[in-house]
PAMAR-709847 format. One record per atom (N, C-alpha, C, O, CB): x, y, z; residue in one letter. Coordinates in steps of 0.1 Angstrom, whole numbers, padded with zeros to 4 digits, always signed. Glycine has a CB too. Example, Ala and Ser with C-alpha at 12.3 -4.5 7.8 and 13.67 -1.06 7.14 Angstrom:
2
+0132-0057+0078a;+0123-0045+0078a;+0132-0033+0078a;+0142-0033+0085a;+0113-0045+0090a;+0128-0022+0071s;+0137-0011+0071s;+0129+0000+0079s;+0134+0011+0080s;+0141-0006+0057s;
***
This chain:
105
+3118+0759+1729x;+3129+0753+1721x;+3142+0758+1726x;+3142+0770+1727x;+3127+0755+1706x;+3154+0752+1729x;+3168+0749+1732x;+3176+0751+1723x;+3172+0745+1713x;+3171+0737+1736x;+3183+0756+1722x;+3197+0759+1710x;+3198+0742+1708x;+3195+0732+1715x;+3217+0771+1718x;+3203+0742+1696x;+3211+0728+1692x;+3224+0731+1692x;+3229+0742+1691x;+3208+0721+1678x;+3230+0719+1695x;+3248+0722+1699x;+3253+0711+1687x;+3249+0700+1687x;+3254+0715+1721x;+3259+0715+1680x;+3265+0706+1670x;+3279+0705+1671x;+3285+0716+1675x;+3262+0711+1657x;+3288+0695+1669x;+3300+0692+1669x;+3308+0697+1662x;+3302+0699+1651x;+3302+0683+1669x;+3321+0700+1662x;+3329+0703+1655x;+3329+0695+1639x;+3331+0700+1628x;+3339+0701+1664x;+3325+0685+1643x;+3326+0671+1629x;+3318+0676+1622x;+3322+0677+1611x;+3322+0655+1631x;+3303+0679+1626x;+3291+0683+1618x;+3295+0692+1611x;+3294+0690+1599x;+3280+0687+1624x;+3303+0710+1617x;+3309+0721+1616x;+3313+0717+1599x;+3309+0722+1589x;+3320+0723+1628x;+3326+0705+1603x;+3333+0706+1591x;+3331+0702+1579x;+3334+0707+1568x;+3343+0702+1592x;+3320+0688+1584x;+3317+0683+1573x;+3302+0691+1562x;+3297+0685+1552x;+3316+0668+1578x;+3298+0702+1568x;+3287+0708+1562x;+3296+0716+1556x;+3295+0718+1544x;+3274+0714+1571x;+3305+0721+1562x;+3314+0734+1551x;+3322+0723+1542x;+3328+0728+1533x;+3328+0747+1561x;+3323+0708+1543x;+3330+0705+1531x;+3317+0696+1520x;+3320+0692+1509x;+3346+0695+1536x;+3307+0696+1526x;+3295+0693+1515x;+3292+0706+1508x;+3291+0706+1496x;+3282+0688+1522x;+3291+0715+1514x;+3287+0731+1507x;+3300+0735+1498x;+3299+0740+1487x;+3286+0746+1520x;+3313+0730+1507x;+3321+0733+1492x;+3324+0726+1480x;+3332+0730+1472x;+3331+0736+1494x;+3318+0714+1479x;+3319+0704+1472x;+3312+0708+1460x;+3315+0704+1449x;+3315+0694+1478x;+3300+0716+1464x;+3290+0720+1455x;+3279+0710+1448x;+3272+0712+1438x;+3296+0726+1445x;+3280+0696+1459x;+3273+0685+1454x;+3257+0686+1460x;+3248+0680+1456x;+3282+0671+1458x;+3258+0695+1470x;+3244+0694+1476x;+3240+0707+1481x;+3249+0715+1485x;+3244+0683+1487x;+3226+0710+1481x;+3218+0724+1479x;+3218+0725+1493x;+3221+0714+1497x;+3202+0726+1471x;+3215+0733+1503x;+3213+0738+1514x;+3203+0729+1518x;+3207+0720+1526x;+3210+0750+1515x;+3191+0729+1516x;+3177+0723+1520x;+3187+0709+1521x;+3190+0705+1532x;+3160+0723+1507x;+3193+0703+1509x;+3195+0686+1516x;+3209+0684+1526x;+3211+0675+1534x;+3198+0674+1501x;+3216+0694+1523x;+3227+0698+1539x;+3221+0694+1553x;+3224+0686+1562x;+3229+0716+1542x;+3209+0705+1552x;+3200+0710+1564x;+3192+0693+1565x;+3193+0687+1576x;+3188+0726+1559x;+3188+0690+1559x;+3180+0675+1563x;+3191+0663+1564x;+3189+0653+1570x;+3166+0669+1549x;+3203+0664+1558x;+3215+0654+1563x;+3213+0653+1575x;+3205+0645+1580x;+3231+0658+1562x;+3220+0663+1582x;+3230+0669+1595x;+3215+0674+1601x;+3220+0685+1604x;+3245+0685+1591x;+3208+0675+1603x;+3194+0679+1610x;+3196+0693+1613x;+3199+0694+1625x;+3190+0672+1625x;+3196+0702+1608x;+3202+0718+1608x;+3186+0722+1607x;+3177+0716+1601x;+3214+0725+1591x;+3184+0731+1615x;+3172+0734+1615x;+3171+0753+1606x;+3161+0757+1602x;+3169+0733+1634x;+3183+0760+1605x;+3182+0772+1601x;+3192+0771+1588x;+3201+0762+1588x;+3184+0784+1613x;+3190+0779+1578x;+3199+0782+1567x;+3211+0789+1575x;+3222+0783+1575x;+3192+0792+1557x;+3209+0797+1580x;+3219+0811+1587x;+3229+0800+1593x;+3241+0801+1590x;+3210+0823+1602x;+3226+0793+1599x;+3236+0784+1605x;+3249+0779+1593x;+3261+0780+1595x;+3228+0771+1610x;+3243+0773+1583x;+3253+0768+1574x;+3262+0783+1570x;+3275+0783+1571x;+3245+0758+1559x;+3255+0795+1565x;+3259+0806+1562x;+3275+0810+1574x;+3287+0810+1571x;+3245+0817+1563x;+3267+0811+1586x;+3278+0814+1596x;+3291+0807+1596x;+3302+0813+1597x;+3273+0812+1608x;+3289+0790+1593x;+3296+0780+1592x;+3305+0786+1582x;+3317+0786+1583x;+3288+0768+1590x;+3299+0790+1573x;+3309+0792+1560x;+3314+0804+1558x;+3321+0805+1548x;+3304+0789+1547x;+3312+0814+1566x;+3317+0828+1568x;+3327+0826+1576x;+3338+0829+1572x;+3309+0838+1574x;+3325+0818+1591x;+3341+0812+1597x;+3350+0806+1586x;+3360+0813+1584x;+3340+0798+1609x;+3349+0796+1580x;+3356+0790+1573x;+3366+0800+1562x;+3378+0798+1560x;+3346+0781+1568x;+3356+0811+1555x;+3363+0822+1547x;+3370+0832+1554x;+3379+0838+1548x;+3354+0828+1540x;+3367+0835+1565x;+3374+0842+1572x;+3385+0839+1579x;+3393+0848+1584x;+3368+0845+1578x;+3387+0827+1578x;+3402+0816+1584x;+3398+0818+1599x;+3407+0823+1605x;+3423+0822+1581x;+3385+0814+1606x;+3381+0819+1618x;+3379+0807+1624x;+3369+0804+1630x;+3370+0828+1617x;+3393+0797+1622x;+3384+0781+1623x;+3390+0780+1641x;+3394+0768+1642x;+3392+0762+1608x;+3392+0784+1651x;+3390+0786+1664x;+3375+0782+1669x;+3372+0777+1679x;+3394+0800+1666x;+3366+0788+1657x;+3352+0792+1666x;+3343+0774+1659x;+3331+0773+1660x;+3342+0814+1659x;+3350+0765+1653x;+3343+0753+1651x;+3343+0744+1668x;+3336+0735+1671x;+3351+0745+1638x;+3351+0749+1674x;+3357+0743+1686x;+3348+0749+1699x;+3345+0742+1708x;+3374+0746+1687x;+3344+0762+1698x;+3339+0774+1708x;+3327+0767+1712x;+3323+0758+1704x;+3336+0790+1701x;+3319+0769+1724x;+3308+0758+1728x;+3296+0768+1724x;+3300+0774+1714x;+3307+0753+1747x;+3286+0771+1726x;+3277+0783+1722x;+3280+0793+1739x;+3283+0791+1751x;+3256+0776+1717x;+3278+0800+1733x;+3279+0811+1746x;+3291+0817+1743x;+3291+0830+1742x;+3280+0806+1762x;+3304+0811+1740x;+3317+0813+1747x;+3327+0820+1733x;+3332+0815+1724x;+3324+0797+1753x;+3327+0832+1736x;+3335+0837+1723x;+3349+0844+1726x;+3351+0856+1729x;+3327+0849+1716x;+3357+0835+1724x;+3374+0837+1721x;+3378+0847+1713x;+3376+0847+1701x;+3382+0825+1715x;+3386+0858+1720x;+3389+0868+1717x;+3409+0872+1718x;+3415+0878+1710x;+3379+0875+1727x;+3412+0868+1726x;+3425+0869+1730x;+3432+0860+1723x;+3440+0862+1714x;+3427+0868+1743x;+3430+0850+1728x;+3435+0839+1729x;+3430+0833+1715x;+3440+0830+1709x;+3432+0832+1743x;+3421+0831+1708x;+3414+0826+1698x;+3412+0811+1706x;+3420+0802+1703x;+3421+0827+1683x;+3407+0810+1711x;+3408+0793+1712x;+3407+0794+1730x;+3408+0804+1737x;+3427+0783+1705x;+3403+0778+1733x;+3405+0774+1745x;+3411+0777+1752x;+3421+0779+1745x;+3406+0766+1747x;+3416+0780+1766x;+3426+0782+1770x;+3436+0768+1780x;+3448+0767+1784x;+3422+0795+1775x;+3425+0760+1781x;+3430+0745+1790x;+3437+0739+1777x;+3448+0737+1783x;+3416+0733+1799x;+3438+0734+1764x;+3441+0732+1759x;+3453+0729+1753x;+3459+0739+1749x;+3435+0736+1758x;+3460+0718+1751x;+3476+0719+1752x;+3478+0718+1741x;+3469+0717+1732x;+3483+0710+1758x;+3491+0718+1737x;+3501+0725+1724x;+3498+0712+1717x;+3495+0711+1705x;+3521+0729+1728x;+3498+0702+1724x;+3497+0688+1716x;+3481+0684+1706x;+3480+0678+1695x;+3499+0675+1730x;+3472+0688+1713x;+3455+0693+1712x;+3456+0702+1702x;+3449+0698+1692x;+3448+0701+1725x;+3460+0710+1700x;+3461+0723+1693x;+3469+0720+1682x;+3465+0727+1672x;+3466+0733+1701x;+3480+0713+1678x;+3483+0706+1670x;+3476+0694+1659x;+3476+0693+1647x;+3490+0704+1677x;+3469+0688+1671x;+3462+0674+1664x;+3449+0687+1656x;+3449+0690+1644x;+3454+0657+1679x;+3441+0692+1665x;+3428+0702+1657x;+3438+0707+1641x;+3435+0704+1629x;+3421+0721+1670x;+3448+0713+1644x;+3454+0722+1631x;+3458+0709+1621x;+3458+0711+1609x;+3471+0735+1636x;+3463+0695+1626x;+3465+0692+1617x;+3450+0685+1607x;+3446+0686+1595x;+3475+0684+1620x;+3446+0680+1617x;+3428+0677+1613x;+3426+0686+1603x;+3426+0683+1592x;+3415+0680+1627x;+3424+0697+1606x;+3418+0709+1596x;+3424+0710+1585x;+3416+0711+1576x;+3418+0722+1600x;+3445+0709+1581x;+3445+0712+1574x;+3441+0699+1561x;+3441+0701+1549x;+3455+0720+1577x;+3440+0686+1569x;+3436+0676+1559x;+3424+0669+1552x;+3420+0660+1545x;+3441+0667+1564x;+3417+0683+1561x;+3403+0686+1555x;+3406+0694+1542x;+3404+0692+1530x;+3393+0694+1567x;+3413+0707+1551x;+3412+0715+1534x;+3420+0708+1522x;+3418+0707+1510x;+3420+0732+1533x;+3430+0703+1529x;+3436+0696+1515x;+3426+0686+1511x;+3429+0683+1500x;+3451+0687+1516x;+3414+0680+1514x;+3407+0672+1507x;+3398+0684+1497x;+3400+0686+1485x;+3397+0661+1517x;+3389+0692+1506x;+3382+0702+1501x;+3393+0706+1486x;+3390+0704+1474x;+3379+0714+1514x;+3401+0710+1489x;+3410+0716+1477x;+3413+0707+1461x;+3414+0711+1450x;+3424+0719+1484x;+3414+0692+1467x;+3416+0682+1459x;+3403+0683+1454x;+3404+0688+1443x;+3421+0669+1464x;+3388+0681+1457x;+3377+0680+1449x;+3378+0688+1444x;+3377+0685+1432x;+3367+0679+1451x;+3379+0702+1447x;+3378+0717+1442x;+3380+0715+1425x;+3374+0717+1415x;+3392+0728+1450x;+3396+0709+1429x;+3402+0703+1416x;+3395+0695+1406x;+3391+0699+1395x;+3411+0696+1417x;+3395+0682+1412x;+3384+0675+1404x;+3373+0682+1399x;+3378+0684+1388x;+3379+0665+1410x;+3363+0686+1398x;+3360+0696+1396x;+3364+0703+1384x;+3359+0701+1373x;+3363+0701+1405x;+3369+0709+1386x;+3376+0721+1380x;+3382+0719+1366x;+3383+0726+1356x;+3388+0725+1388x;+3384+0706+1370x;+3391+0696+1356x;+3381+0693+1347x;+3380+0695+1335x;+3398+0681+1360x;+3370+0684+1356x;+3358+0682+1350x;+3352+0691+1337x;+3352+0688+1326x;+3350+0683+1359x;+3345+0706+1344x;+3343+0713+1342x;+3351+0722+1327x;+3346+0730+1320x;+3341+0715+1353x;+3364+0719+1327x;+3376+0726+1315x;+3373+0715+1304x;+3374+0720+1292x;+3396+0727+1321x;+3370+0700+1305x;+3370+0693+1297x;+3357+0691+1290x;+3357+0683+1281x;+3375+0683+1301x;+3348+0696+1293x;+3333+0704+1285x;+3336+0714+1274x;+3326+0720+1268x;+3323+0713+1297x;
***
């Protein structure tokens, strides 16, 4: 068996189903075809750690200096940071919903 290579997209959207809190690991893992738990774990240890460089990293290749690609232009690097941050602002808006939900019980 071969490593599986997952995309950045898969990356984000399993850390924003896990933070949603709408769905258990086992039905993450059979979404997105995830074959290990540890994987989503790792996923979401980058994510807490503000380590979001390494959703982009290919397997093998670990950015140290530089955090990130190095062919990569300012314009690229822009579009990823803004991508991400309109992820978390969604993640954050459910957070809310949520949150509201939950106070009005």
């Amino acid at each position: 068996m071969g490593k599986n290579v997952y995309s950045s997209e898969v990356k984000w959207a399993v850390v924003k189903d896990k933070l949603s809190g709408e769905f258990t690991n086992e039905e993450i893992m059979k979404k997105y075809g995830i074959k290990n738990n540890s994987q989503i774990k790792t996923w979401m240890r980058w994510f807490r750690n503000n380590e979001f460089y390494r959703f982009d990293q290919p397997i093998g290749k670990q950015y140290t200096y530089g955090l990130g690609p190095d062919l990569t232009s300012e314009d690229d690097k822009r579009e990823r940071q803004l991508s991400h941050l309109k992820m978390e602002n969604e993640i954050l808006k459910k957070y809310m919903e949520i949150e509201r939900e939950l106070k009005k019980k």
